[in-house]
Biopython code that builds the backbone (N, CA, C, O; Angstrom):
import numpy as np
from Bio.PDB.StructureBuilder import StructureBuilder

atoms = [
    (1, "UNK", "N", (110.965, 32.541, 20.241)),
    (1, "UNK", "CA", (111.001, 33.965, 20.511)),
    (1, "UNK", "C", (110.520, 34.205, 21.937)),
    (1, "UNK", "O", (109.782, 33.279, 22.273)),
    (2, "UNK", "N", (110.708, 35.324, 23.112)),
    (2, "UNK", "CA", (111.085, 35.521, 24.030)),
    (2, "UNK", "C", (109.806, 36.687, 23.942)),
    (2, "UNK", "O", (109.655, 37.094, 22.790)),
    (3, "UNK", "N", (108.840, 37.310, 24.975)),
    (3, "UNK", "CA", (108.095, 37.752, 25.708)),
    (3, "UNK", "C", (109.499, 39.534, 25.399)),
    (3, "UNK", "O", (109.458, 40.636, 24.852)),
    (4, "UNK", "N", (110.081, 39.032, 25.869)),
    (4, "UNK", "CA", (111.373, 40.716, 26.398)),
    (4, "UNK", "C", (111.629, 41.013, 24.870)),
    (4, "UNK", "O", (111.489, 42.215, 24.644)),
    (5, "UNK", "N", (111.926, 40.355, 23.876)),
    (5, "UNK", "CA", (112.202, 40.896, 22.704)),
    (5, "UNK", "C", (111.291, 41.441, 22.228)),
    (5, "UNK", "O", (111.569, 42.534, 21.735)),
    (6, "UNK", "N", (109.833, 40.993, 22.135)),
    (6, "UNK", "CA", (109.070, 40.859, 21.411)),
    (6, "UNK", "C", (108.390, 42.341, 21.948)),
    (6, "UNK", "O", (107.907, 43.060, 21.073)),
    (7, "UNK", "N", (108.346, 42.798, 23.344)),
    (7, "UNK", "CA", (107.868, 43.497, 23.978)),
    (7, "UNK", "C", (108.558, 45.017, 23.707)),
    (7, "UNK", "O", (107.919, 46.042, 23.944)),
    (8, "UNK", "N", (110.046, 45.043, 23.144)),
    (8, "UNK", "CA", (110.184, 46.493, 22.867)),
    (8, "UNK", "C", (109.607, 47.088, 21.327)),
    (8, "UNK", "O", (109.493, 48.221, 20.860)),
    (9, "UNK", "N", (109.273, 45.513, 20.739)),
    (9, "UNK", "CA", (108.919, 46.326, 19.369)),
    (9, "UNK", "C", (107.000, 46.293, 19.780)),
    (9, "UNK", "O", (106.311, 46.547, 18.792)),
    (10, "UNK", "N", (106.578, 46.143, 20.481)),
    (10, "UNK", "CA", (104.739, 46.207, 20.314)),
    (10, "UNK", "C", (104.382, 47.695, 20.576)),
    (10, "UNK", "O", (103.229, 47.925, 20.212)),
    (11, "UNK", "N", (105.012, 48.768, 21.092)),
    (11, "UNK", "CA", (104.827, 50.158, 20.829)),
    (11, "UNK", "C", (105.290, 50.661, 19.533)),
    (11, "UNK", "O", (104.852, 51.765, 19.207)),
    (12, "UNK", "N", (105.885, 50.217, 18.937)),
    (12, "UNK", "CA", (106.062, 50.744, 17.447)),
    (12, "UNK", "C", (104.713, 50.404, 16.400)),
    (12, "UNK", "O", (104.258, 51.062, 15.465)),
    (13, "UNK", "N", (104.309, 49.146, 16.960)),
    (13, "UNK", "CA", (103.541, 48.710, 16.357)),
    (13, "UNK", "C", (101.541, 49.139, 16.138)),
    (13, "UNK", "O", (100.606, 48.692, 15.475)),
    (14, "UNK", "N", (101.741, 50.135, 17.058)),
    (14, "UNK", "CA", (100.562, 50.232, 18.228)),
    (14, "UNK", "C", (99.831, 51.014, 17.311)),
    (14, "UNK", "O", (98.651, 50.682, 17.431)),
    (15, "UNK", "N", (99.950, 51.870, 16.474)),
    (15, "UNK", "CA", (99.292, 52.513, 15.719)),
    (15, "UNK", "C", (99.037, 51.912, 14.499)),
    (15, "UNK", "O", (98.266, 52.591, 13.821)),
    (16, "UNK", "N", (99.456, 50.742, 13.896)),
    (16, "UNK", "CA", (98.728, 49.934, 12.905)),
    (16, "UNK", "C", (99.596, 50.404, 11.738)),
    (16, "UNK", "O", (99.241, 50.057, 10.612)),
    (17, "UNK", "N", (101.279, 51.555, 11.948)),
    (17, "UNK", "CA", (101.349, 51.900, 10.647)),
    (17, "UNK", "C", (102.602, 50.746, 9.911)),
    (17, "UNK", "O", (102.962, 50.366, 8.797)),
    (18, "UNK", "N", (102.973, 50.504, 11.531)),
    (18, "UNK", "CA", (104.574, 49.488, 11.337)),
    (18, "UNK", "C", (103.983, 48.105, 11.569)),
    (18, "UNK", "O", (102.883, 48.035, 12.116)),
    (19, "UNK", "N", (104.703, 46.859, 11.153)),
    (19, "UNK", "CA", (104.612, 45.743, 10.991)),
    (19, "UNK", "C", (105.399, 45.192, 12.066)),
    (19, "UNK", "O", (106.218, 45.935, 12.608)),
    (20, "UNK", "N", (105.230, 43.591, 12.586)),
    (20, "UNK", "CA", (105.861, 43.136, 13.534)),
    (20, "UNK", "C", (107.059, 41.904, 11.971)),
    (20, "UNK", "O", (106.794, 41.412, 10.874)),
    (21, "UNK", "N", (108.129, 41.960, 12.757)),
    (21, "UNK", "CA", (108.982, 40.894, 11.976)),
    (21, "UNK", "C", (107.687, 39.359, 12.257)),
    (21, "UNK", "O", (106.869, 39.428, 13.175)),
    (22, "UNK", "N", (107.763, 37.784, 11.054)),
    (22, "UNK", "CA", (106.941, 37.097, 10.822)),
    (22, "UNK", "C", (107.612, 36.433, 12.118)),
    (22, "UNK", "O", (106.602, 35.969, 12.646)),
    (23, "UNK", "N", (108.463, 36.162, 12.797)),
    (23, "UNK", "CA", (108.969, 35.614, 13.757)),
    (23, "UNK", "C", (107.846, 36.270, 15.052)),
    (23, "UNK", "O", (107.181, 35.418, 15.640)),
    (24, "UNK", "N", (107.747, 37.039, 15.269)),
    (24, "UNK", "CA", (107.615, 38.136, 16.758)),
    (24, "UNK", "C", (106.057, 38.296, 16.146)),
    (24, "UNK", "O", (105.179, 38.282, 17.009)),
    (25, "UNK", "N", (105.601, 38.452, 14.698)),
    (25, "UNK", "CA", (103.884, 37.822, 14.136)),
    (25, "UNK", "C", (103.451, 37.190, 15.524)),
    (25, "UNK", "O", (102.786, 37.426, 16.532)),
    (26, "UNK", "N", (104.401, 36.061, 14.821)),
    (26, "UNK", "CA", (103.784, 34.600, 15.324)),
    (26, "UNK", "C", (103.658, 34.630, 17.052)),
    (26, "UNK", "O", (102.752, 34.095, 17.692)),
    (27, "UNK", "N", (104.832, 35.414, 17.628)),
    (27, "UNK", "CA", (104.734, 34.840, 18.866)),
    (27, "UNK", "C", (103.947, 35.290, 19.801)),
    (27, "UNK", "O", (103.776, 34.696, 20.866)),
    (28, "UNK", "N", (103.123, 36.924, 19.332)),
    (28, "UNK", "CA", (102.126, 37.697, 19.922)),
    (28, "UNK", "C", (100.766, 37.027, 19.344)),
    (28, "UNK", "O", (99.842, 37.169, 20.145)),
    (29, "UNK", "N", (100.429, 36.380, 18.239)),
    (29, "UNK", "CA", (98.556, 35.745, 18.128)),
    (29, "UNK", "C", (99.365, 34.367, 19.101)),
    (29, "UNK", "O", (98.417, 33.604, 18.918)),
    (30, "UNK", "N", (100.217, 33.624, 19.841)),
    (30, "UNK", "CA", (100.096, 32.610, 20.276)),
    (30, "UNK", "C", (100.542, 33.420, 21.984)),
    (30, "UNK", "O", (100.729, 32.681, 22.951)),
    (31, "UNK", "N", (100.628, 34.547, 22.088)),
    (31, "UNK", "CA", (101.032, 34.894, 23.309)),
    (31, "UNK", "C", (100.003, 35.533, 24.602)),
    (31, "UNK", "O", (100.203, 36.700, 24.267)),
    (32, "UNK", "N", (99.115, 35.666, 25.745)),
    (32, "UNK", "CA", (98.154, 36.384, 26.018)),
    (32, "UNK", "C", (99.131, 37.402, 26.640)),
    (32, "UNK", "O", (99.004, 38.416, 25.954)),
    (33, "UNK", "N", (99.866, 37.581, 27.417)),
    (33, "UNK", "CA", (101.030, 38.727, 27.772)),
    (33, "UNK", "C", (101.216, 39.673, 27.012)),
    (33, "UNK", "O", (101.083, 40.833, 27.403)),
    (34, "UNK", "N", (101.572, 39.352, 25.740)),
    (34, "UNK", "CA", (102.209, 39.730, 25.027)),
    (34, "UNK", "C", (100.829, 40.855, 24.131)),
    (34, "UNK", "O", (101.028, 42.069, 24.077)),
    (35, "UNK", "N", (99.920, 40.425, 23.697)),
    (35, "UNK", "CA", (98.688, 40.162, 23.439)),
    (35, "UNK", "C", (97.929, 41.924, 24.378)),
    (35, "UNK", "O", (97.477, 42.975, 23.923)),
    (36, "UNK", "N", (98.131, 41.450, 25.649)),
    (36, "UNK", "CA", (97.115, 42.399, 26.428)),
    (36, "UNK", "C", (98.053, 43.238, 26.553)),
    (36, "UNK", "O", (97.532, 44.353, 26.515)),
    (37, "UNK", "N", (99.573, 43.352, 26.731)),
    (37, "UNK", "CA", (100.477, 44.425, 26.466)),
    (37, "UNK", "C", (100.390, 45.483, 25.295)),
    (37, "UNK", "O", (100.637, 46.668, 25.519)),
    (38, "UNK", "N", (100.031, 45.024, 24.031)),
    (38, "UNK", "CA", (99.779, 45.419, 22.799)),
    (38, "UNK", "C", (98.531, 46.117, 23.467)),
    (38, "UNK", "O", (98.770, 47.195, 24.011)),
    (39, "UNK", "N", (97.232, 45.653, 23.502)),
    (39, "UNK", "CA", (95.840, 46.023, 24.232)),
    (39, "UNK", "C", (96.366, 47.638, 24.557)),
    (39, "UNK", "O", (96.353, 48.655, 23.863)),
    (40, "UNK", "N", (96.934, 47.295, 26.267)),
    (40, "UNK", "CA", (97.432, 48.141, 26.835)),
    (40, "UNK", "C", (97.845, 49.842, 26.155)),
    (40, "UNK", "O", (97.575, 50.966, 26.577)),
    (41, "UNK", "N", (98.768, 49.262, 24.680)),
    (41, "UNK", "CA", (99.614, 50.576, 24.051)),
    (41, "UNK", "C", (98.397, 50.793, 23.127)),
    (41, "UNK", "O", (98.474, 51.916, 22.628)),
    (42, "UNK", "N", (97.441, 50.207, 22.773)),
    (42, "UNK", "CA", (96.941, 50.668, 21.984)),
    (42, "UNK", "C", (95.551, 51.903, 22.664)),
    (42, "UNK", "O", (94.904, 52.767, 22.074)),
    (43, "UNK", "N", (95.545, 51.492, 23.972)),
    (43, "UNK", "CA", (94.704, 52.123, 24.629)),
    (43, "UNK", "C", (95.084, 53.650, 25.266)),
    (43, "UNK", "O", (94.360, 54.617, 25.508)),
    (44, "UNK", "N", (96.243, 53.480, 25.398)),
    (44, "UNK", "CA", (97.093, 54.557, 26.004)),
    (44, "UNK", "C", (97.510, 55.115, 24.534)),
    (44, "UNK", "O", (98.216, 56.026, 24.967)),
    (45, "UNK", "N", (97.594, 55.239, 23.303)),
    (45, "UNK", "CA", (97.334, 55.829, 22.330)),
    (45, "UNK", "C", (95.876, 56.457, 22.257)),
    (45, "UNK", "O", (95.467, 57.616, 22.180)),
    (46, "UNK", "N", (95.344, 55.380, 22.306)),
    (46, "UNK", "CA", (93.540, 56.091, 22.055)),
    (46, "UNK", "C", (93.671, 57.679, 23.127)),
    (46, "UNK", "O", (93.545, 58.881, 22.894)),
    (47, "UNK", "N", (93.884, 57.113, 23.953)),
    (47, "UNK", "CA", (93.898, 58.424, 25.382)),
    (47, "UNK", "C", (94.270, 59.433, 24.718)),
    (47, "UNK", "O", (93.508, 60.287, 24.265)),
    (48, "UNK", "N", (95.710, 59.411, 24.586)),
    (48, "UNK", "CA", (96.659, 60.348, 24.292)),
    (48, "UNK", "C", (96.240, 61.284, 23.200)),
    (48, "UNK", "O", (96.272, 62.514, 23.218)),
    (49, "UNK", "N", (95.755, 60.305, 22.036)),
    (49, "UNK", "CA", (94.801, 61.268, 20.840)),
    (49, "UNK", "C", (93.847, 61.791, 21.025)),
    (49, "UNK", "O", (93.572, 62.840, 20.442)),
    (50, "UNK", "N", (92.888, 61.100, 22.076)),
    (50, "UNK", "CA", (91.717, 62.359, 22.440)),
    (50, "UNK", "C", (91.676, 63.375, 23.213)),
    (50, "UNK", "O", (90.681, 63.941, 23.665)),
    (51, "UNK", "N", (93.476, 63.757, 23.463)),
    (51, "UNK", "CA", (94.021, 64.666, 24.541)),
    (51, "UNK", "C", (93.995, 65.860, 23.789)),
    (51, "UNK", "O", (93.955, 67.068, 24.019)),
    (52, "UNK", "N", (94.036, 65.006, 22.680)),
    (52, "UNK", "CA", (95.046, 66.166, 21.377)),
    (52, "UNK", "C", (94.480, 67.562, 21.556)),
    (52, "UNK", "O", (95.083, 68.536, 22.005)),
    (53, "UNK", "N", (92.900, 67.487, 21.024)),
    (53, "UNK", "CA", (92.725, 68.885, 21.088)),
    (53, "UNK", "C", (92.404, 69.291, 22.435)),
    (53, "UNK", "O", (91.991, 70.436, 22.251)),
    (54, "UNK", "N", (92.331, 69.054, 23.748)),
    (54, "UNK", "CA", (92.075, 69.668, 25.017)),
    (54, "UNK", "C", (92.934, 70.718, 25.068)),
    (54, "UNK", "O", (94.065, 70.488, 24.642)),
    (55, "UNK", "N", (92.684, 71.903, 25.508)),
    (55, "UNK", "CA", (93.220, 72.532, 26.558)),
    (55, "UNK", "C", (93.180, 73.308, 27.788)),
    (55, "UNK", "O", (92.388, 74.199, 28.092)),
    (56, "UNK", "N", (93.829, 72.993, 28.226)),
    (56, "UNK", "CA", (93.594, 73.541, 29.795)),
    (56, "UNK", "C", (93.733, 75.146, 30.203)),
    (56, "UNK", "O", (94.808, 75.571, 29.780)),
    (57, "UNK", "N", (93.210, 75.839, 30.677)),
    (57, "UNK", "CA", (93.393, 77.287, 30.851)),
    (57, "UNK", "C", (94.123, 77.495, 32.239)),
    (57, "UNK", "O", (93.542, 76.994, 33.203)),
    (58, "UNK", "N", (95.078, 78.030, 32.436)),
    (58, "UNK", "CA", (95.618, 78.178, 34.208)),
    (58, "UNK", "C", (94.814, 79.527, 34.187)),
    (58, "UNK", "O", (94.440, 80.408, 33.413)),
    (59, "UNK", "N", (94.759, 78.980, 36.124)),
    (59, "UNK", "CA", (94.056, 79.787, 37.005)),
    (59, "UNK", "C", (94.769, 81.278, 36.887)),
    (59, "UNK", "O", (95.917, 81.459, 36.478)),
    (60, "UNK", "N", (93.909, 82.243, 37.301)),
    (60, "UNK", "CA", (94.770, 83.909, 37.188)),
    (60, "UNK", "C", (95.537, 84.011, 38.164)),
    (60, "UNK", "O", (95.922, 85.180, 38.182)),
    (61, "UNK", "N", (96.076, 83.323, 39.168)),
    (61, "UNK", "CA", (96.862, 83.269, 40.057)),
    (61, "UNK", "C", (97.935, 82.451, 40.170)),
    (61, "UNK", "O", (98.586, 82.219, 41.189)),
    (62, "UNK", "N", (98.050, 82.133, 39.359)),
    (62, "UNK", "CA", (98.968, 80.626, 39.186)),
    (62, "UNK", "C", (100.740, 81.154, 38.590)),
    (62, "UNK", "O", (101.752, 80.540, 38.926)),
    (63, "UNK", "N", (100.740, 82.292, 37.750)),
    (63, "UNK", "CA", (102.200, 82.868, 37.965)),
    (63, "UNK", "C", (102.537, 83.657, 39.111)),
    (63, "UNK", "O", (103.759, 83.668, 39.256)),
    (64, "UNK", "N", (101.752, 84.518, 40.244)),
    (64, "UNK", "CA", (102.184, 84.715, 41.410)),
    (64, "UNK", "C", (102.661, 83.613, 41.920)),
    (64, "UNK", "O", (103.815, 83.466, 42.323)),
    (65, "UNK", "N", (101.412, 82.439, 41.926)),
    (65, "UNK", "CA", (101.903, 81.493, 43.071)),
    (65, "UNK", "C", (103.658, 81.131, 42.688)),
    (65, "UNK", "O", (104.591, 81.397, 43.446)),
    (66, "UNK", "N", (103.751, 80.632, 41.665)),
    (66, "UNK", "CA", (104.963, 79.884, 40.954)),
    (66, "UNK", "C", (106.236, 80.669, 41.615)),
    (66, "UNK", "O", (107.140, 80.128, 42.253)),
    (67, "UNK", "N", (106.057, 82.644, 41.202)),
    (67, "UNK", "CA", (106.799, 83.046, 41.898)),
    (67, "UNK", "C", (107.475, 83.102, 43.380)),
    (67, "UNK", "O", (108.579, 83.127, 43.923)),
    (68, "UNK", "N", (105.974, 83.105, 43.697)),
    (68, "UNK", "CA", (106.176, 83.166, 45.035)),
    (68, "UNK", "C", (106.939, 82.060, 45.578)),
    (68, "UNK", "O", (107.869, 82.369, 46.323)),
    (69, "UNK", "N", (106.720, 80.778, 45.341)),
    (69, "UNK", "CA", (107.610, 79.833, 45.696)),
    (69, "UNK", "C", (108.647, 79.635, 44.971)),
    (69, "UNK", "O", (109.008, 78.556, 45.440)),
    (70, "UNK", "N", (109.804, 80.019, 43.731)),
    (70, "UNK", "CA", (110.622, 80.383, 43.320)),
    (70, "UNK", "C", (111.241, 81.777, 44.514)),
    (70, "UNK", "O", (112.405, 81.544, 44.841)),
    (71, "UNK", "N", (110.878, 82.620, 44.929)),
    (71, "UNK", "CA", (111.555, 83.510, 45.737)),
    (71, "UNK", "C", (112.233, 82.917, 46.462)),
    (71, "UNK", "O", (111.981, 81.722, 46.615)),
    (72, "UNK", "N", (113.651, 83.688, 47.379)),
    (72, "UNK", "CA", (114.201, 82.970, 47.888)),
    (72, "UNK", "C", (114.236, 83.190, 49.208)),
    (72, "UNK", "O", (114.748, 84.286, 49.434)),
    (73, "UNK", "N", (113.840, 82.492, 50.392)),
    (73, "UNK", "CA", (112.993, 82.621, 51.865)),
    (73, "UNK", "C", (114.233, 84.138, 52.425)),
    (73, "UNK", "O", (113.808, 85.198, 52.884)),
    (74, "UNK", "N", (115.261, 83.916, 52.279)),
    (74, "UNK", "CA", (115.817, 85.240, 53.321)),
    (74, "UNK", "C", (116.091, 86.715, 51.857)),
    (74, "UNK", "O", (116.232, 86.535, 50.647)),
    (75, "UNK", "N", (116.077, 87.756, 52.467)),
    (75, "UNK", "CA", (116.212, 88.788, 51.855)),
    (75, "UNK", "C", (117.903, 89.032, 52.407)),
    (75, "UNK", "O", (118.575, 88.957, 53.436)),
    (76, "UNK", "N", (118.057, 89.420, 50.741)),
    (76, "UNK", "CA", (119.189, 89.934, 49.861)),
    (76, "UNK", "C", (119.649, 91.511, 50.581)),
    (76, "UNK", "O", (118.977, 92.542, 50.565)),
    (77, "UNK", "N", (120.809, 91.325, 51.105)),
    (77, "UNK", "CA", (121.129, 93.027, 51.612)),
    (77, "UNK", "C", (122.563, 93.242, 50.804)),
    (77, "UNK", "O", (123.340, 92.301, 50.637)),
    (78, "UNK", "N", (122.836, 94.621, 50.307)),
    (78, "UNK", "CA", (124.090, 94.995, 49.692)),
    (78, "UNK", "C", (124.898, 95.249, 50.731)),
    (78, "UNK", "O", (124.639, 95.647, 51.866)),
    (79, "UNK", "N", (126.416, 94.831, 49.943)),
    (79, "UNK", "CA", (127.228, 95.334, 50.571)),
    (79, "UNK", "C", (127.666, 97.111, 50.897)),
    (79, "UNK", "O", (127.518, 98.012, 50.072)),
    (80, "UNK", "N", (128.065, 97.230, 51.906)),
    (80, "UNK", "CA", (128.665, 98.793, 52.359)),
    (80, "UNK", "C", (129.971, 98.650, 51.403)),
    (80, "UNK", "O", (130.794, 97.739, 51.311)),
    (81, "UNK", "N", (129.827, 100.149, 50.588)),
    (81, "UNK", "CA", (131.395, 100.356, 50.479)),
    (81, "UNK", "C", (132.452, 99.879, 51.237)),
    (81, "UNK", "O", (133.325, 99.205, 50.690)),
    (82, "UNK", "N", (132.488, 100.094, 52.237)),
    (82, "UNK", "CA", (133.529, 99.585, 53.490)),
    (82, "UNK", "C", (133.763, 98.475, 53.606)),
    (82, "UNK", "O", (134.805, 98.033, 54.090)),
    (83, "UNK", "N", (132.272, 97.421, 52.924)),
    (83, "UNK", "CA", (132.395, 96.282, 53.571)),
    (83, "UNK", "C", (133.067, 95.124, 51.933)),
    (83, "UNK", "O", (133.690, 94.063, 51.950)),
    (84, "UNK", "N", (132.596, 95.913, 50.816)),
    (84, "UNK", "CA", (133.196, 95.225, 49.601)),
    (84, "UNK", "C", (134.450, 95.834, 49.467)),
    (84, "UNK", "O", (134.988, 95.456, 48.426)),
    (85, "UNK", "N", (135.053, 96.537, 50.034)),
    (85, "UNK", "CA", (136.668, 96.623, 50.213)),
    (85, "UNK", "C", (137.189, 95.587, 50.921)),
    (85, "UNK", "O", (138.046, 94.786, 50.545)),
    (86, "UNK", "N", (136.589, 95.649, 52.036)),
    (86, "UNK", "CA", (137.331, 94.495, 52.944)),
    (86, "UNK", "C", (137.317, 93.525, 52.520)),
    (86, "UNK", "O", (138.354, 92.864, 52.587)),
    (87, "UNK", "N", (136.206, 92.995, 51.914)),
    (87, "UNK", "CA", (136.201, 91.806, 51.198)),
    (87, "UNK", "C", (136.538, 91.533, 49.669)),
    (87, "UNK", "O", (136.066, 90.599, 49.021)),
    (88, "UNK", "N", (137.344, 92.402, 49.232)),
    (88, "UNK", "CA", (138.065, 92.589, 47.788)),
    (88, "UNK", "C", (139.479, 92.173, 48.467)),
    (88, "UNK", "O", (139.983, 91.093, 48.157)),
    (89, "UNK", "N", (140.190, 93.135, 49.503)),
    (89, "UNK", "CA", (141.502, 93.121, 50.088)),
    (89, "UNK", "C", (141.162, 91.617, 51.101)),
    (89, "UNK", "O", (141.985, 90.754, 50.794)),
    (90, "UNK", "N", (140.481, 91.275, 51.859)),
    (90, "UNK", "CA", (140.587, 89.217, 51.866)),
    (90, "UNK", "C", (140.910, 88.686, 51.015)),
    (90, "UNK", "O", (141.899, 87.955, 50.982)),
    (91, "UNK", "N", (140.005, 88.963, 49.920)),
    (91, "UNK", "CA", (140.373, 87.968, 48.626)),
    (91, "UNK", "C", (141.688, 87.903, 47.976)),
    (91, "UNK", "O", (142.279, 86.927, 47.512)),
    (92, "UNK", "N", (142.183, 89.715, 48.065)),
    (92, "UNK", "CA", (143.470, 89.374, 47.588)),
    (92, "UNK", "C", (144.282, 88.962, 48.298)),
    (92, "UNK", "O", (145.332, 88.579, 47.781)),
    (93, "UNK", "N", (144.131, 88.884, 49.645)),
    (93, "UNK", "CA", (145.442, 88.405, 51.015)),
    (93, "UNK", "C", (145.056, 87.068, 50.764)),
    (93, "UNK", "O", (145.587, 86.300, 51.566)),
    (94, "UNK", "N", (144.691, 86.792, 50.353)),
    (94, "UNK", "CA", (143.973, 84.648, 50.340)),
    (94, "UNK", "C", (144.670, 84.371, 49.006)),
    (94, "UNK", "O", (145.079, 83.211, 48.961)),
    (95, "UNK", "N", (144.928, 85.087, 47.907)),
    (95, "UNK", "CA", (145.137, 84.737, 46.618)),
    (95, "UNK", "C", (146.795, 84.891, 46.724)),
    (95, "UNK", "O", (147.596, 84.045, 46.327)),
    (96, "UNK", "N", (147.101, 86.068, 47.303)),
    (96, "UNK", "CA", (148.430, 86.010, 47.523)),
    (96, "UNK", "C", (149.042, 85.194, 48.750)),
    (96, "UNK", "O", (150.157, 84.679, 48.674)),
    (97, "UNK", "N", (148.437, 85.132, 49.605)),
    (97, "UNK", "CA", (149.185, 83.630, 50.347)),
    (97, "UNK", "C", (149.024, 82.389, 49.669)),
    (97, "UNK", "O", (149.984, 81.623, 49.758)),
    (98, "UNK", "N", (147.885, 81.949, 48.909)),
    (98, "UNK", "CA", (148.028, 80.559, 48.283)),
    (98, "UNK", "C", (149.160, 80.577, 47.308)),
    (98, "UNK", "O", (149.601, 79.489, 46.936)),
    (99, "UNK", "N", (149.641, 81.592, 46.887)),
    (99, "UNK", "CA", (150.720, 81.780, 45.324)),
    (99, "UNK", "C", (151.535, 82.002, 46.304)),
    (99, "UNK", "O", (152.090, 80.904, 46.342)),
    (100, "UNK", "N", (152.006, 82.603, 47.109)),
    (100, "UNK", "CA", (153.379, 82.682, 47.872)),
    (100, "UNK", "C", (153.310, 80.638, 48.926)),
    (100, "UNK", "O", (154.407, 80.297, 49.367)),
    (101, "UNK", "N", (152.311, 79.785, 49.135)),
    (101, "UNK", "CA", (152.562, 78.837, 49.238)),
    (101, "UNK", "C", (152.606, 77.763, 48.676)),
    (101, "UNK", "O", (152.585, 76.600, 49.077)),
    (102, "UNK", "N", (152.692, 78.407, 47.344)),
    (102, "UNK", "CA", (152.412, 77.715, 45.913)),
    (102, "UNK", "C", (153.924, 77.121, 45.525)),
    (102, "UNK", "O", (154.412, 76.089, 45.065)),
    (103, "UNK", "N", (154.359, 78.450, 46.011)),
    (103, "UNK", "CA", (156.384, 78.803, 45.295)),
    (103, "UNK", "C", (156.824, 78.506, 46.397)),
    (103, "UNK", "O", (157.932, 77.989, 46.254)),
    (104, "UNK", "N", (156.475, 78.577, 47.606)),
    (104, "UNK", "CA", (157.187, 77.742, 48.528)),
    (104, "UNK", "C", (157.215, 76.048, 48.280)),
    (104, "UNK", "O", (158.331, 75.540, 48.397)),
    (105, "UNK", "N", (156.265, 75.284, 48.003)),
    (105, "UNK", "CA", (156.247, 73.699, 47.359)),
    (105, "UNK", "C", (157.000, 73.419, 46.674)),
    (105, "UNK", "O", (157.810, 72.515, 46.879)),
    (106, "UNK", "N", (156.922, 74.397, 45.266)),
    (106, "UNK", "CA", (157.442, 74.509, 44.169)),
    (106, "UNK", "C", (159.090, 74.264, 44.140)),
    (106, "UNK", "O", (159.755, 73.381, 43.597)),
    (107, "UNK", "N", (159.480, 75.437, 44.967)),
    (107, "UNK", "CA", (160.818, 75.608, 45.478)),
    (107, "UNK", "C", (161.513, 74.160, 45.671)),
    (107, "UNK", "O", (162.295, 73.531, 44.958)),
    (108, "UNK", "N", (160.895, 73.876, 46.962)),
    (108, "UNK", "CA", (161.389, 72.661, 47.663)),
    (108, "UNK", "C", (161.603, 71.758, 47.261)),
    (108, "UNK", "O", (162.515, 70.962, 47.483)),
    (109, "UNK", "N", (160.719, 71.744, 46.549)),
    (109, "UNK", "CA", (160.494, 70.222, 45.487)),
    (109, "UNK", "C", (161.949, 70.367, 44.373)),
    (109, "UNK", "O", (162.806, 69.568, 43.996)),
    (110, "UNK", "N", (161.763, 71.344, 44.202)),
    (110, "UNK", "CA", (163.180, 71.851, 43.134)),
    (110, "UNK", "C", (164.382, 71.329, 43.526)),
    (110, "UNK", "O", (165.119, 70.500, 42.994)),
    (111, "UNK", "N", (164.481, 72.141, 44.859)),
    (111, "UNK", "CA", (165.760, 71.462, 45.747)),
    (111, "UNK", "C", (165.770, 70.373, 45.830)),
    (111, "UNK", "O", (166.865, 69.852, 45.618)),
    (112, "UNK", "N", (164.699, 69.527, 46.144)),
    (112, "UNK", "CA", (164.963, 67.555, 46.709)),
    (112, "UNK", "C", (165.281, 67.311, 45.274)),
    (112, "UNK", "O", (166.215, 66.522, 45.131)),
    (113, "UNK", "N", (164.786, 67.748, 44.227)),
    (113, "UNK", "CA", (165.610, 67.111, 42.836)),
    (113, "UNK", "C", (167.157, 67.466, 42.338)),
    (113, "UNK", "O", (167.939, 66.936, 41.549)),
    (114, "UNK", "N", (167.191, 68.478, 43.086)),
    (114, "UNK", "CA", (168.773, 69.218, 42.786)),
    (114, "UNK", "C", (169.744, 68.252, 43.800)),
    (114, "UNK", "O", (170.803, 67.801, 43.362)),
    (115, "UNK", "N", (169.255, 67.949, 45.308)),
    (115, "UNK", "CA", (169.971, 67.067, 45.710)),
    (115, "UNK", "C", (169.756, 65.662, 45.744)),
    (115, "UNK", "O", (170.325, 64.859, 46.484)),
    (116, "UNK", "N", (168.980, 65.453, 44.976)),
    (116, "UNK", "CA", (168.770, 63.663, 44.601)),
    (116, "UNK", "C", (169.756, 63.771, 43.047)),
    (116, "UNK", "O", (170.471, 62.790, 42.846)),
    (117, "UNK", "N", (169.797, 64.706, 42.170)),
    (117, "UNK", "CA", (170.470, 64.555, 41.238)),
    (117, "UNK", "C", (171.788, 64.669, 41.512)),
    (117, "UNK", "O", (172.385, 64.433, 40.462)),
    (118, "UNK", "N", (172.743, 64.969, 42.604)),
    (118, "UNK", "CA", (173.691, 65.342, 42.784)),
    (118, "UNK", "C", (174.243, 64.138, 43.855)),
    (118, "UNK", "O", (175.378, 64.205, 44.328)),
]
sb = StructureBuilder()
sb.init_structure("model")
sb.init_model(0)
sb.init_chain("A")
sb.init_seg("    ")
for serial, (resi, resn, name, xyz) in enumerate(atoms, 1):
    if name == "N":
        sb.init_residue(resn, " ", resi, " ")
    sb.init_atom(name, np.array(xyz, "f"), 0.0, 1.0, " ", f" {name:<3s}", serial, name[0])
structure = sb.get_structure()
């Protein structure tokens, strides 16, 4: 048995409720790697459970701050009537030239098959 196999099952194992297969037993009481890895998860469990009941209180300033750096550095100006027309009538002069050079392709392509079929 192999150190890499043996090593994804020793976190399952770490809390004492799951068993190791008698193969992967054997190869962690003859392994020190393997051995102080186990150590390791069992310690970083201990931690983690005496986390359990902590809790931390945030500072009274701490959702300004968040905002404040969520804002976005330049300020937001509306458009002028005048100016979301113009830019409604672009959009449609852009939408209608791409579709009028849409049917121009379209076309052509039509034709090279009309005279390749002929």
């Amino acid at each position: 048995m192999r150190c890499e196999s043996v090593s994804l099952q020793l976190a399952e194992i770490a809390d004492g409720l799951n068993r190791l297969p008698l193969d992967a037993e054997r190869h962690v009481e003859s392994c020190l790697r393997c051995q102080a890895e186990l150590v390791q998860y069992r310690r970083l469990l201990r931690a983690l459970t005496s986390l359990r009941g902590h809790y931390l209180a945030p500072d009274d300033g701490l959702l300004e701050d968040i905002l404040a750096a969520l804002r976005p550095p330049a300020t937001v100006h509306r458009l002028h009537r005048r100016s979301r027309k113009a830019a409604y009538l672009g959009g449609i002069a852009a939408a209608a030239t791409a579709g009028a050079a849409g049917a121009i392709v379209i076309a052509s392509r039509l034709a090279a098959r009309q005279s390749l079929a002929s």
